[in-house]
N, C-alpha and C positions, 0 to 999 in steps of 0.2 A: 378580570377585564379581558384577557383574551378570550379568543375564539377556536372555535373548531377543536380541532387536536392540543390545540395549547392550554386546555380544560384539565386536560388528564395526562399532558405528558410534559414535565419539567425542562428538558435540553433538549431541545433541535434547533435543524438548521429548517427552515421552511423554504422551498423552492416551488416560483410559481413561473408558470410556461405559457406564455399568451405569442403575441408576437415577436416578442422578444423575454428572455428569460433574466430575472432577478433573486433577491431571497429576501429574507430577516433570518436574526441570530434569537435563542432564548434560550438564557441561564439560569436557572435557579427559577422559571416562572417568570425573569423578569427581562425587557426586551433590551436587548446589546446595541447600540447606538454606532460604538467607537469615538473618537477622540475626536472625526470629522464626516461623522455621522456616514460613514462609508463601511462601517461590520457588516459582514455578507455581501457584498457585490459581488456574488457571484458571476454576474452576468461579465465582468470583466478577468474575471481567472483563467490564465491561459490553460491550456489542456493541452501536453503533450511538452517536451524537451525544445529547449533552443537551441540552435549551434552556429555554424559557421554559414553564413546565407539564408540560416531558416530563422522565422518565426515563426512559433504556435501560434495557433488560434487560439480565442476566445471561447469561453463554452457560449455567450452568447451567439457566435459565427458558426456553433455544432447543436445545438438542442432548442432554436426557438422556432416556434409554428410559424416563422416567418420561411425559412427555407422551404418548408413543407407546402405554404400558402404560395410563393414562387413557382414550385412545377408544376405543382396544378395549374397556375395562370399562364405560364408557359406551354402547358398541353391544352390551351383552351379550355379547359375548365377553373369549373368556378371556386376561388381559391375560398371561398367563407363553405365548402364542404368541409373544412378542418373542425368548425364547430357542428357538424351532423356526425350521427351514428354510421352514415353508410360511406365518409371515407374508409373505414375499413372494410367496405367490400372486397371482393378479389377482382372488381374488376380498377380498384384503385391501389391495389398491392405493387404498382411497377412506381409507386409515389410513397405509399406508405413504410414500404418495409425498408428500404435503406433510409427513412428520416428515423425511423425507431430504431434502427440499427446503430446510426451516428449518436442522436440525440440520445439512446441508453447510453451507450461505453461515455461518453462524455458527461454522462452525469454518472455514472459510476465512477469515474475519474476525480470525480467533484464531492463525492460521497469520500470515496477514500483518503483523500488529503483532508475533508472537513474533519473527518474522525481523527485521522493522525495529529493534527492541532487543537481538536475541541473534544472533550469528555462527552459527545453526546447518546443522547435515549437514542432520539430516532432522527428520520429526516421524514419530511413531511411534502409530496408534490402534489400541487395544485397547480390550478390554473383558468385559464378562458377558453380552453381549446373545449371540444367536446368530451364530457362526462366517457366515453369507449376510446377516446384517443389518449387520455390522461390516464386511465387505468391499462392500458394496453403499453406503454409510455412505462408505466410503475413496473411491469411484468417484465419488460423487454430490462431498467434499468437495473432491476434485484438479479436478474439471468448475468449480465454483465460484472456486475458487485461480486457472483463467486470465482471469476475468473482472478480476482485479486487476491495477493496475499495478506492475508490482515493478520499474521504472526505480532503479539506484541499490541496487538488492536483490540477493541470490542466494535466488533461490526453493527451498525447504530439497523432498527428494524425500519423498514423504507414503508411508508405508510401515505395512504391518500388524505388528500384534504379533504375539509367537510364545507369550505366556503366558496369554493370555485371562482367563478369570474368577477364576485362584486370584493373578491380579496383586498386588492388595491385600496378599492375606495373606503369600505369599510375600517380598514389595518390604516391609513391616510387620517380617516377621521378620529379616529380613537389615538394615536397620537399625541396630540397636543393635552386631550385627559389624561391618558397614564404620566405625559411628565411632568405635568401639573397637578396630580393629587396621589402618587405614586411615588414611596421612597425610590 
């Protein structure tokens, strides 16, 4: 009943990056729910230490195409270039390169704690952004992943989705079948 990568890889954590960032969990082939249907929010995991006067952000507040789709609309441009090929031109590199800079280390941070709590294969990023921002995204967040130490870890392999934007709706509607005819 899954899709895409969930074909052929038993444990990940799936992470999808549109306007704002989410996930699902899968163990054993079968999808993780939790207790209050909240397994994998990612998009709510803080990223970075607390202390005294600080709060960490959210990896949602660090990895979704929403900050990215903001400076470009702040520069006058047109924020829906996140789903084209040619935000990564060089002449959009003073937008692009520190959102792949933030949004890697912050999902690299998000990778590492998932491994450290869940036995997974891989992690899986998808998304709605465009097909060279999402793969550009995967490169920048696996560069980031060997700056960590994963002593004690199996570092899970960071792999692209095959469903892309209609993730959501699709993963949405299949749902209510897998809990309904799905030990």
């Amino acid at each position: 009943m899954l899709q895409g990568q969930g074909r052929v890889v038993d444990n990940y954590l799936y992470i999808f990056v549109g306007t704002f960032v989410g996930g699902g969990l899968v163990l054993a082939g079968h999808i993780v729910a939790g207790v209050r249907g909240n397994a994998a929010a990612i998009g709510s995991m803080p990223v970075g230490l607390a202390g005294a006067g600080v709060t960490p952000p959210q990896l949602l507040q660090l990895a979704s195409g929403w900050q990215l789709e903001q400076a470009l609309e702040a520069a006058g441009l047109d924020p829906l270039l996140v789903h084209r090929a040619e935000v990564l031109n060089p002449a959009y590199s003073t937008f692009t390169t520190p959102w792949l800079a933030q949004a890697g280390q912050a999902l690299a941070m998000t990778v590492t704690s998932a491994a450290a709590l869940v036995d997974l294969d891989a992690v899986v990023i998808d998304g709605s952004l465009g097909s060279p921002l999402i793969e550009a995204l995967i490169t920048t967040t696996r560069e980031q992943l060997l700056l960590y130490n994963m002593d004690g870890l199996q570092s899970p392999a960071v792999m692209a989705g095959q469903v892309g934007a209609h993730a959501r709706a699709l993963g949405g509607s299949l749902l209510p079948l897998y809990s309904q005819f799905f030990p």
